[in-house]
C-alpha positions as CSV (number, residue, x, y, z in Angstrom):
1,X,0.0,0.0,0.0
2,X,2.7,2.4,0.8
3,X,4.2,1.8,-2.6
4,X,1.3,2.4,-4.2
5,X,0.7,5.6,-2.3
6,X,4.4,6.9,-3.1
7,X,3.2,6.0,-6.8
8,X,0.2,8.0,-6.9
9,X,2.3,11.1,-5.7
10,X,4.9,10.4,-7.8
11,X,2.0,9.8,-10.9
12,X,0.6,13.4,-9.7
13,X,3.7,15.2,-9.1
14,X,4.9,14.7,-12.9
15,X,1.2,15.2,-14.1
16,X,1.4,19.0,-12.5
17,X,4.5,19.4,-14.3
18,X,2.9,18.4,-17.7
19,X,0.2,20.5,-16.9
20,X,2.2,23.4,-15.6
21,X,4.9,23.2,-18.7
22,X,1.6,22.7,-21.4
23,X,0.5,26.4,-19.9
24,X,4.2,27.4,-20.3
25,X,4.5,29.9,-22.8
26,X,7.7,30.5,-24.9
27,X,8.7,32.8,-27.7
28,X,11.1,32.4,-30.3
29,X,12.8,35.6,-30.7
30,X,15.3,36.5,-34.3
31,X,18.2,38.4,-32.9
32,X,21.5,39.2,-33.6
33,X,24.5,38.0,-32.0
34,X,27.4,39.1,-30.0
35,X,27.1,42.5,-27.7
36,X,23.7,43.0,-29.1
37,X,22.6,39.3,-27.8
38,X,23.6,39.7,-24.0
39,X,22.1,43.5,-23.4
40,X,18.7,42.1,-25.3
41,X,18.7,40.0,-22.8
42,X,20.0,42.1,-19.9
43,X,17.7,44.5,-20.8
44,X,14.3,43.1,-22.9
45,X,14.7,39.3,-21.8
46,X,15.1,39.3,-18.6
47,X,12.3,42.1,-18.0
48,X,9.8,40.2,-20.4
49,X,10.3,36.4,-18.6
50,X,9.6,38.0,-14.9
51,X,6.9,40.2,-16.1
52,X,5.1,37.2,-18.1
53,X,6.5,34.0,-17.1
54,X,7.0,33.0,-20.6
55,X,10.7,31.7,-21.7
56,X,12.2,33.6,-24.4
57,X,13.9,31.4,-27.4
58,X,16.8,33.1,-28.9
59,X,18.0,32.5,-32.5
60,X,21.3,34.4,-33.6
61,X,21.1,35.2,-37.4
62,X,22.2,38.9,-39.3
63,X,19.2,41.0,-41.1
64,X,19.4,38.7,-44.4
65,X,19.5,35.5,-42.6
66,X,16.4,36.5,-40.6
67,X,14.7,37.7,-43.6
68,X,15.7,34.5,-45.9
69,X,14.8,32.3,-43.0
70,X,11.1,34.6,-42.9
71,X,10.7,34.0,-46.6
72,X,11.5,30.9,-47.1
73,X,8.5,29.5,-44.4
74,X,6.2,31.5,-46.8
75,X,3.7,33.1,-44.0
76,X,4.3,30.5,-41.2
77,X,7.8,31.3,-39.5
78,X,8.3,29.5,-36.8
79,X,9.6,32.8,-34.9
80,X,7.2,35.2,-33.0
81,X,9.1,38.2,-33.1
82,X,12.4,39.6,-35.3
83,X,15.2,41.9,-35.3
84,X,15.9,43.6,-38.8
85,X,17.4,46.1,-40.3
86,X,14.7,48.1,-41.6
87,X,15.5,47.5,-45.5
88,X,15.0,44.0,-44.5
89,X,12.0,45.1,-42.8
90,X,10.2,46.7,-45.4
91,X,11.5,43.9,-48.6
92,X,9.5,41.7,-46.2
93,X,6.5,43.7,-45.5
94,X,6.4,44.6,-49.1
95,X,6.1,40.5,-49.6
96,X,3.0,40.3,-47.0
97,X,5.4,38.5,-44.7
98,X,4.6,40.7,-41.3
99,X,1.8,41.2,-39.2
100,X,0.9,44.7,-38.5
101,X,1.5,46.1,-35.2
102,X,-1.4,46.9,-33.3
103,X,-0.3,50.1,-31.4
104,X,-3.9,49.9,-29.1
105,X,-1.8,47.2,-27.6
106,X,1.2,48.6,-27.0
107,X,1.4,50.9,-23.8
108,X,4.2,52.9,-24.9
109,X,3.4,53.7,-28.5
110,X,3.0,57.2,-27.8
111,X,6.0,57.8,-26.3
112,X,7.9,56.4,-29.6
113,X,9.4,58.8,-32.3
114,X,7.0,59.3,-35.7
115,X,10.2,58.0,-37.6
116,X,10.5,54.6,-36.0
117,X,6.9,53.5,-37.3
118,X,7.2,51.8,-40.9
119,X,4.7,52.1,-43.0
120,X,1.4,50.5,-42.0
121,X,3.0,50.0,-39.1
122,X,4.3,46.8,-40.3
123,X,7.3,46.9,-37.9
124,X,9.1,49.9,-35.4
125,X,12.3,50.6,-35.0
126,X,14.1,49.5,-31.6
127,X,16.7,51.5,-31.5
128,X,18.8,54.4,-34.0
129,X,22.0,54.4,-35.0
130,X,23.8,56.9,-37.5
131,X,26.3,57.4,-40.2
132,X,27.8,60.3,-39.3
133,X,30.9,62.4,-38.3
134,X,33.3,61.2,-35.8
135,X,36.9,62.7,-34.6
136,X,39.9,62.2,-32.9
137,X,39.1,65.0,-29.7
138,X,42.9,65.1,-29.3
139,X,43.6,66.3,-32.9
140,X,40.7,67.9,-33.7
141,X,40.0,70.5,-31.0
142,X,36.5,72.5,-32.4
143,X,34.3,69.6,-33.1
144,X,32.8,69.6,-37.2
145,X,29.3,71.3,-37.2
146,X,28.7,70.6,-40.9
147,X,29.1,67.8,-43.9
148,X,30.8,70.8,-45.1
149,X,34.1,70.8,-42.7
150,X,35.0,67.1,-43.3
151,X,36.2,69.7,-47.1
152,X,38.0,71.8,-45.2
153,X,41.6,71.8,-46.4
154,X,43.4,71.1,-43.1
155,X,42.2,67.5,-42.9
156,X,43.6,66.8,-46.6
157,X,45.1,63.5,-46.4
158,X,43.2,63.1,-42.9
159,X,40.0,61.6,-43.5
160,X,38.6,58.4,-44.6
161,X,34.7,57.7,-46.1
162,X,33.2,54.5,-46.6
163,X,33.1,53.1,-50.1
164,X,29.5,53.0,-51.7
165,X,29.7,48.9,-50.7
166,X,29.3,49.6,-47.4
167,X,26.3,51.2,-45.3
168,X,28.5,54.6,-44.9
169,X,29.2,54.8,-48.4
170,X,26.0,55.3,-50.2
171,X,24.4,56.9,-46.8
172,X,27.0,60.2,-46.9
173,X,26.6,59.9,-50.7
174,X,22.9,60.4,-50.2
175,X,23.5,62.7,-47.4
176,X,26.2,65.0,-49.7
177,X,23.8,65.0,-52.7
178,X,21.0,66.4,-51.0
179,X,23.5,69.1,-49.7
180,X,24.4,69.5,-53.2
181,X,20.8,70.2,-54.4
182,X,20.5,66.5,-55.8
183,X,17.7,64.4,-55.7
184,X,17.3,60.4,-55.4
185,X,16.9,60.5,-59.1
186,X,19.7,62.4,-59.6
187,X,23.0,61.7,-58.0
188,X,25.3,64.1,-60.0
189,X,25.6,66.6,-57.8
190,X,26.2,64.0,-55.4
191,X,29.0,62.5,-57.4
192,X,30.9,65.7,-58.1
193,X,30.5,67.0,-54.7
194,X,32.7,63.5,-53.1
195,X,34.7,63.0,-56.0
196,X,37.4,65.2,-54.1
197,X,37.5,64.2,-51.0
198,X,37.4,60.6,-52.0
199,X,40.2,61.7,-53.8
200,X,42.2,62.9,-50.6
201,X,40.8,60.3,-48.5
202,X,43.5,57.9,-46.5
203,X,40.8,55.0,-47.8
204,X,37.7,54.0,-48.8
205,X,37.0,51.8,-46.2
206,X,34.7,48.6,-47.5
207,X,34.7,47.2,-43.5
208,X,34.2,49.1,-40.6
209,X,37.1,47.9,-38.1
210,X,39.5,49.4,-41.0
211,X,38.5,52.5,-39.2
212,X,39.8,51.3,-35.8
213,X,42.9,50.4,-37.5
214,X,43.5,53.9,-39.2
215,X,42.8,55.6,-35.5
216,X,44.6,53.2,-33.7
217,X,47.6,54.2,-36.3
218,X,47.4,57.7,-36.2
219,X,46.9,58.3,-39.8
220,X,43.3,59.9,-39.5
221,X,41.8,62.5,-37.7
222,X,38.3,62.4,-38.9
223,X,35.7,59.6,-40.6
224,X,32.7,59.4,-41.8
225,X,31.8,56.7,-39.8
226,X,29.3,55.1,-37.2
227,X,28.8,56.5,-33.3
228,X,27.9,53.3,-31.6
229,X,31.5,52.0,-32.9
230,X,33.2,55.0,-31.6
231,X,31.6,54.7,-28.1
232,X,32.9,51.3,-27.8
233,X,36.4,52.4,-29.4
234,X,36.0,55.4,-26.8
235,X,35.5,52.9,-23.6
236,X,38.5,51.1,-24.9
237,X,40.6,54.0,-24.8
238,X,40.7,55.6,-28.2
239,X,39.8,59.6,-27.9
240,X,36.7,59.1,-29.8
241,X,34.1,61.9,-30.0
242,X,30.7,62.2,-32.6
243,X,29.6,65.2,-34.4
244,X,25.9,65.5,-35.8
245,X,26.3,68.1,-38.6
246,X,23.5,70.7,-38.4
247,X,22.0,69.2,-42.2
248,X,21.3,65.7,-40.6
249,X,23.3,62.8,-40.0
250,X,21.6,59.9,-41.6
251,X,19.9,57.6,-39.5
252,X,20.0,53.4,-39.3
253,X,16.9,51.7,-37.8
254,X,17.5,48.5,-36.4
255,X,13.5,47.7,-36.2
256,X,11.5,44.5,-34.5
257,X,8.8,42.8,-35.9
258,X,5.8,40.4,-35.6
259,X,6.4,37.3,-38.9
260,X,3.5,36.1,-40.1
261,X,2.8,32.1,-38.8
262,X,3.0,33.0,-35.0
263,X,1.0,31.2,-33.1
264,X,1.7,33.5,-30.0
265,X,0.6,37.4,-31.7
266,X,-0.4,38.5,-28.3
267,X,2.5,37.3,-26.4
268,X,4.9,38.8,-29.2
269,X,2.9,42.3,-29.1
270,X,4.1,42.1,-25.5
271,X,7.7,41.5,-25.6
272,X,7.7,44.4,-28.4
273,X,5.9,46.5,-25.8
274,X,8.6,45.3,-23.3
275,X,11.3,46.6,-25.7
276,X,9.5,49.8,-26.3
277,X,9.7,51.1,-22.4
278,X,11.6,53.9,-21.6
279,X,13.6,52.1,-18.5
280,X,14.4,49.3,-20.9
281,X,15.3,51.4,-23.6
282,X,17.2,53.3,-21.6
283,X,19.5,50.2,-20.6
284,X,20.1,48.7,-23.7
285,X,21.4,52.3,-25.3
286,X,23.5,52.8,-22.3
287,X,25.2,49.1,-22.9
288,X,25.0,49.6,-26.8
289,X,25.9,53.0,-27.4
290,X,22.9,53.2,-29.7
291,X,19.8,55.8,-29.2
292,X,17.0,55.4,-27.8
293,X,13.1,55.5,-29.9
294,X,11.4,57.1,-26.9
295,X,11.2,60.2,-26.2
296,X,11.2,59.8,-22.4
297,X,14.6,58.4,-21.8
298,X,17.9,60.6,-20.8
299,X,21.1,59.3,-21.1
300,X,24.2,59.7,-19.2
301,X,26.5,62.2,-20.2
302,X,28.9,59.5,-21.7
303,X,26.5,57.9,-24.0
304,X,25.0,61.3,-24.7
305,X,28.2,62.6,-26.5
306,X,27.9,59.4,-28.8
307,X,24.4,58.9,-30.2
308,X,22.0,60.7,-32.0
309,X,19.4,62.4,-29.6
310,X,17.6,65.6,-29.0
311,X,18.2,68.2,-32.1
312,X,20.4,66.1,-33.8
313,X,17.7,63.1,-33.8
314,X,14.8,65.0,-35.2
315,X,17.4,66.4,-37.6
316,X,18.1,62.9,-38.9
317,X,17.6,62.3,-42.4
318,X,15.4,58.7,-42.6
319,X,16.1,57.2,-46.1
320,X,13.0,55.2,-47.9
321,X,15.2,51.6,-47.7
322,X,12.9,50.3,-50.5
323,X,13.8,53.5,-52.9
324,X,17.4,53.0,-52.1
325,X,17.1,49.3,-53.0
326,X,15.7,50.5,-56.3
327,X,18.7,53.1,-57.1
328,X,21.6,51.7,-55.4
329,X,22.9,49.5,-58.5
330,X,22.8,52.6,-60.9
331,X,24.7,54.8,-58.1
332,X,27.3,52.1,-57.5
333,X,28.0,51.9,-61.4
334,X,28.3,56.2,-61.6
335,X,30.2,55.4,-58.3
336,X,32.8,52.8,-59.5
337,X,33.2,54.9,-63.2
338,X,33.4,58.4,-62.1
339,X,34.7,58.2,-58.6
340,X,36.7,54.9,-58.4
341,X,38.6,56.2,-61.4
C-alpha cells in the first residue's frame, strides 16, 4: 500500500509538471548575436520572462539570414518576433510577410518617435544608429558642425569615407547629394561633390574595423563613420568623439517585428511592448551605445556625447530603404566609373 501511495504522488507530481509546462508559454525571438545578444537579454529578456512567465527562445542570425529564413516558411515562421534592419523590414513587409502592429496594444506607442513606425506599421524601430561624423578629440580640438568641414583643407590627407559597398558609403553619398541640391533621381551633384575628397581620402574603407585600425595608427583625424563603434572604441581607450552636422546625419533603424505564422501574436505584441519602455530602452542604449526610440529616456553624459538624440535626432535624415534598394545598382556603377577612377 505504501508503494502504491508513493506512486500515486509520484503519478501526480509529474502530471502537475505536464500540466504546468503545457501552460508554459515560450517565444522564439530573431536576434543578432554578440554584444547586441547579452544587453537584449539584460535589458528586454530578462524584464519580459519575470513580467510574463514566458521563456524567451533566442535564435542568432544577421538582417538577411532572418529575412531568408522569414521567406523561405512563406507566412508561417516558426519565430514570434524579429530583429531587422529596416531594408530587411520593409522587402519583407512589401512581400506580405509581417503582421501589423497593433499600437492599441502597445502601452508605450506614444511615447515612440513618428520615424520609427514603418509604414502601415508593419514593424518599429528599436533602436537608431547613424552614419555620421566622428573625430579624434585630441587632434581635432573645435568639433565639425557641418558635412561641409569634413572639405576643409586642413584635414587633406586626414580623412577616410566608406566606399558605396558599405552602409556609410552610399548613406554620406545620399546625405552630400541632398546638400548638393540632388535628388534620389539624380545623384550628379552628389557624385561631383565627393569626387574630391574621395580623392584625398586615406581610404575608402569597404569594413568598418578598417576604421579602428586607421585611428589606432594615427593616420586619421576624422571619418565618416558610425557612433555606436566609436563609443565602444571610446571605452576602450581611443579619444573618440561624434559630431551631428546641423544638415542631418543619416539615421540606421535597427526595427523589430511580428512574422506572419505566430501562433503566440499576443505574447509577441508584449515583448515588443517590453522593448519599447523607456527604462528598458534606456539600458540597452546605455550598454550599446545606440539611441533610444522614446522620447522619455535621458542618457548619461557619456553615452550622450555618442548617439543621435535631441536636435540632432529630429534632424536625422530617414532614407525610404525600399527606394534606395531601387537606385543603389545605378549609383554604385556612376560610383565605380566616375569616382573609383
Amino acid at each position: 500500500m505504501e508503494l502504491r501511495t508513493k506512486l500515486l504522488a509520484a503519478a501526480a507530481v509529474l502530471a502537475g509538471i505536464s500540466v504546468s509546462s503545457a501552460h508554459a508559454q515560450e517565444l522564439v525571438l530573431g536576434e543578432f548575436g554578440g554584444s547586441f545578444a547579452d544587453n537584449v537579454k539584460a535589458c528586454y529578456i530578462d524584464v519580459f520572462e519575470k513580467e510574463t512567465g514566458a521563456t524567451v527562445v533566442s535564435k542568432l542570425a544577421n538582417s538577411a539570414q532572418h529575412a531568408a529564413a522569414v521567406r523561405a516558411t512563406a507566412g508561417q515562421s516558426d519565430m514570434d518576433v524579429v530583429f531587422a534592419d529596416d531594408a530587411f523590414a520593409v522587402q519583407m513587409a512589401n512581400e506580405g510577410l509581417l503582421v501589423p502592429l497593433n499600437r492599441a496594444k502597445l502601452t508605450n506607442a506614444a511615447e515612440i518617435i513618428d520615424g520609427a513606425w514603418g509604414k502601415d506599421d508593419a514593424y518599429v524601430a528599436a533602436m537608431i544608429g547613424a552614419t555620421t561624423i566622428i573625430y579624434n578629440k585630441e587632434k581635432v580640438t573645435t568639433p565639425p558642425t557641418s558635412w561641409n568641414d569634413l572639405f576643409d583643407p586642413k584635414y587633406k590627407g586626414r580623412v577616410t569615407i566608406g566606399d558605396i559597398s558599405g552602409t556609410t558609403g552610399w548613406q554620406f553619398l545620399a546625405a552630400m547629394n541632398k546638400l548638393a541640391g540632388g535628388s534620389n533621381d539624380d545623384i550628379t551633384p552628389g557624385i561631383e561633390k565627393v569626387k574630391p575628397l574621395a580623392k584625398d581620402s586615406v581610404l575608402l574603407y569597404t569594413q568598418a574595423d578598417q576604421v579602428v585600425s586607421l585611428f589606432e595608427r594615427g593616420e586619421i583625424d576624422i571619418a565618416v563613420w558610425y557612433p555606436d563603434r566609436a563609443g565602444v572604441q571610446s571605452k576602450n581607450g581611443l579619444p573618440l568623439a561624434a559630431a551631428y552636422p546641423i544638415e542631418g546625419a543619416v539615421g540606421i533603424r535597427p526595427a523589430v517585428m511580428i512574422p506572419k505564422g505566430t501562433q503566440n501574436e499576443e505574447l509577441a505584441l508584449k515583448f515588443i511592448d517590453t522593448v519599447l519602455d523607456a527604462d528598458n530602452q534606456k539600458c540597452f542604449s546605455e550598454r550599446q551605445f545606440i539611441g533610444s526610440v522614446n522620447k522619455n529616456v535621458t542618457l548619461s553624459d557619456e553615452v550622450s556625447a555618442i548617439v543621435p538624440s535631441g536636435e540632432a535626432l529630429e534632424k536625422m535624415l530617414f532614407l525610404d530603404p525600399s527606394e534606395m534598394a531601387a537606385k543603389l545598382p545605378e549609383w554604385t556603377r556612376r560610383w565605380q566609373r566616375e569616382v573609383l577612377r
